[in-house]
C-alpha positions as CSV (number, residue, x, y, z in Angstrom):
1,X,5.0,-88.8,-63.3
2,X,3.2,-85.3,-62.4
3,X,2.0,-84.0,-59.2
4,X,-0.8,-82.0,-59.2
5,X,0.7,-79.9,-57.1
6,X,0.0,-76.9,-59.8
7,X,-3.6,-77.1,-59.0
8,X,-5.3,-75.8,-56.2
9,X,-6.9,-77.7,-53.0
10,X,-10.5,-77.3,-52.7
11,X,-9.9,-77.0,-49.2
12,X,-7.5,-73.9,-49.8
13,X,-10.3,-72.0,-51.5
14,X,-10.3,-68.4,-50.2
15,X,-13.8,-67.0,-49.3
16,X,-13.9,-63.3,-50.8
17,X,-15.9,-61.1,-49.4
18,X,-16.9,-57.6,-50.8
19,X,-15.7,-54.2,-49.1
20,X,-19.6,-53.5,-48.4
21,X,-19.6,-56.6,-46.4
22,X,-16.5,-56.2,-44.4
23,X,-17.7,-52.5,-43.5
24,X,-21.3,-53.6,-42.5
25,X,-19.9,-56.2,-40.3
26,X,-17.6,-53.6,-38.9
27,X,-20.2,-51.2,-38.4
28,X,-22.4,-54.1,-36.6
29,X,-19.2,-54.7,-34.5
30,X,-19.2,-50.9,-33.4
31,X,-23.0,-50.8,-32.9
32,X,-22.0,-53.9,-30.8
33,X,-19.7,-51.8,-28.5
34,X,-21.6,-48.6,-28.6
35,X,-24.6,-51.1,-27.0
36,X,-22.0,-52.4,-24.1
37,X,-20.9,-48.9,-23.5
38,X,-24.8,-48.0,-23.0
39,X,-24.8,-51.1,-20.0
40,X,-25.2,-49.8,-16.5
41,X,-22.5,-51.1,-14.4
42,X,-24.4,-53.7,-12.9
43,X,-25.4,-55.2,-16.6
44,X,-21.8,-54.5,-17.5
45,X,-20.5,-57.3,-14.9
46,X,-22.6,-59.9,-16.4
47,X,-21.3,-59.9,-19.9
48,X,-18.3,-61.8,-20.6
49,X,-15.6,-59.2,-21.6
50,X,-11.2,-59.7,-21.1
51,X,-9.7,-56.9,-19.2
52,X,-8.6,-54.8,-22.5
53,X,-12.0,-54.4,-23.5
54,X,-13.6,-53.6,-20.0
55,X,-10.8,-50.8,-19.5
56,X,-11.6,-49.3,-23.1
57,X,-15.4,-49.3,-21.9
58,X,-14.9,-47.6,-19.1
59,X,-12.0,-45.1,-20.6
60,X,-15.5,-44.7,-23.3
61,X,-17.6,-43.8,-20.0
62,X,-15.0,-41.0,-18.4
63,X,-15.4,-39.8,-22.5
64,X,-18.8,-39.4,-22.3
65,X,-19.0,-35.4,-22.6
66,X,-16.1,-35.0,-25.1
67,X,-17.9,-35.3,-28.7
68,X,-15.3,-36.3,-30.9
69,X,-12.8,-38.2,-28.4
70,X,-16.1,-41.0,-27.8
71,X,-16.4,-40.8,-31.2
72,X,-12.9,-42.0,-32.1
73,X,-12.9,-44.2,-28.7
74,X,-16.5,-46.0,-29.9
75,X,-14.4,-46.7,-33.6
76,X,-11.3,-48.4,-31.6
77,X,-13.9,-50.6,-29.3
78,X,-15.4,-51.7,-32.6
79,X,-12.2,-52.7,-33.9
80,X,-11.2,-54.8,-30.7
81,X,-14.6,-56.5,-31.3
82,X,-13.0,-57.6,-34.7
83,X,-10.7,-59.6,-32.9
84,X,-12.6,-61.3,-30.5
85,X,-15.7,-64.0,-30.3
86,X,-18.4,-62.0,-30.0
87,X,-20.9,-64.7,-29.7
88,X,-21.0,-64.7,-25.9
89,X,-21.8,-60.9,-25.8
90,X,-24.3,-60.9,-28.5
91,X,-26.4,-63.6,-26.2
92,X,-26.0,-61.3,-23.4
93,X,-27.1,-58.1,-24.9
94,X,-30.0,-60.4,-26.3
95,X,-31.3,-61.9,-22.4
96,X,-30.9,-58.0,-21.2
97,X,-33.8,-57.4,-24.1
98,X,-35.3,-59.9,-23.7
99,X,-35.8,-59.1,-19.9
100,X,-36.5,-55.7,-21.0
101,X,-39.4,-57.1,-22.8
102,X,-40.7,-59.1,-20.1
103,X,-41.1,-56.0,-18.0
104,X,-43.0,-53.8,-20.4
105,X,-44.9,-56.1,-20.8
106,X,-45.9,-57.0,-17.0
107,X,-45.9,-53.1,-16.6
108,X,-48.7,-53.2,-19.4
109,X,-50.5,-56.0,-18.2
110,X,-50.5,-53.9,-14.5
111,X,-51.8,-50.7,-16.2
112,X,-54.5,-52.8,-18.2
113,X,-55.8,-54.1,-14.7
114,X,-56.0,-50.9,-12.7
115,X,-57.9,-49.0,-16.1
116,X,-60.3,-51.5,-16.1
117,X,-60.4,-51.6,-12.0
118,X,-61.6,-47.6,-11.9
119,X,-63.6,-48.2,-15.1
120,X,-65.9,-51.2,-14.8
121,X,-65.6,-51.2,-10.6
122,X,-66.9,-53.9,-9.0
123,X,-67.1,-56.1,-12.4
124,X,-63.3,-56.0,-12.9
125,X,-62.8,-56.5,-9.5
126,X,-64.4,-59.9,-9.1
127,X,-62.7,-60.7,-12.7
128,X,-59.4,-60.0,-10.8
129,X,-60.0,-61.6,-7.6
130,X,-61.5,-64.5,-9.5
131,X,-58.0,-64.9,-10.7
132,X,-55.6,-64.1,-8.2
133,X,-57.2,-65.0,-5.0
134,X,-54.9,-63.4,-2.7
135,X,-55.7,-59.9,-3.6
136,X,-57.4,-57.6,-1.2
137,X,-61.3,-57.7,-2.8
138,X,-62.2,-54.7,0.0
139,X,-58.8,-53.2,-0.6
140,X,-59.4,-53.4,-4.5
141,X,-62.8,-51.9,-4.4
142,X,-61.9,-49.0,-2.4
143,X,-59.0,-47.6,-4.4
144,X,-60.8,-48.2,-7.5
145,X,-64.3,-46.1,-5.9
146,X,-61.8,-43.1,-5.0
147,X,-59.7,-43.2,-7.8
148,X,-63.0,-43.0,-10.2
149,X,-63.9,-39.6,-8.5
150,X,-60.4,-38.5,-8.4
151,X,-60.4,-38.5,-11.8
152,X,-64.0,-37.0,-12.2
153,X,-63.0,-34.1,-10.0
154,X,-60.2,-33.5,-11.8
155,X,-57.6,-34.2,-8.4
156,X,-54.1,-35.5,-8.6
157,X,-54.2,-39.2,-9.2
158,X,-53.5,-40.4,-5.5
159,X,-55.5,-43.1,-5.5
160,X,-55.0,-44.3,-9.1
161,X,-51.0,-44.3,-8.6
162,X,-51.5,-46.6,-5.4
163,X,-53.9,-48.6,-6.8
164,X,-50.8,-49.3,-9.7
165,X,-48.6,-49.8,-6.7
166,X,-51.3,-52.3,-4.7
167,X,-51.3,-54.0,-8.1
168,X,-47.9,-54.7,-8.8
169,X,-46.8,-55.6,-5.6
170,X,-49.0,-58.1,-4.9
171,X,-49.5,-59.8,-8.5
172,X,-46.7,-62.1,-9.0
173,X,-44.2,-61.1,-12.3
């Protein structure tokens, strides 16, 4: 009787994967670490890193103004990243853009509003108030008035920058 011990298990099949893939997903890896290196320390804390890779982004930071040493430093934290699951920093990276995101785009909305506060006046006013009833109407009406001839006399933009400020402190996020 014969084993078919000659053949090959299915389940023993080796997944090859080209050079050009292997480098890409190294190059990811670094781009990965280059992104964590970029982290204020405060943004730093919140990803999920071991010791050996905090202390070879920090040893990165004290780098910073030698060239080629960050260079060489930024290919080594790629190649830890090889060895670990990155999955858990990737989702962190990803809420830090995603927060990013949400700010521009309040920061927008807040510069749409006081625009359309010194250009229309009273209109835009009532639109905004209508809106967000806790806003200042009288308050709203006066920075828009002086910030409108500010700009028509060609002054610094006092009244404009507060208006921005009046705006985004009392609008909620």
């Amino acid at each position: 009787m014969r084993h078919h011990d000659d053949q090959p298990d299915h389940d023993d099949e080796i997944e090859w994967v080209s050079k050009s893939e292997m480098k890409r997903e190294s190059q990811a890896l670094q781009q990965l670490g280059m992104d964590l290196v970029k982290l204020n320390p405060s943004e730093l804390a919140k990803v999920p890193l071991d010791d050996e890779l905090k202390d070879a982004i920090d040893l990165a930071h004290k780098l910073a103004n030698k060239r080629e040493a960050q260079r060489r430093h930024l290919q080594f934290i790629g190649k830890l990243m090889r060895t670990r699951d990155v999955t858990a920093i990737r989702d962190a990276l990803n809420a830090f853009d995603q927060k990013s995101a949400v700010a521009n785009a309040r920061f927008h909305k807040l510069e749409q509003w006081r625009d359309r506060l010194i250009k229309e006046g009273d209109k835009a006013v009532n639109d905004l108030v209508a809106q967000h009833r806790q806003l200042d109407r009288q308050k709203l009406r006066q920075l828009a008035r002086t910030g409108r001839k500010e700009l028509a006399a060609g002054l610094p933009p006092k009244a404009y920058r507060e208006l921005f400020q009046y705006l985004k402190q009392n609008l909620e996020p």
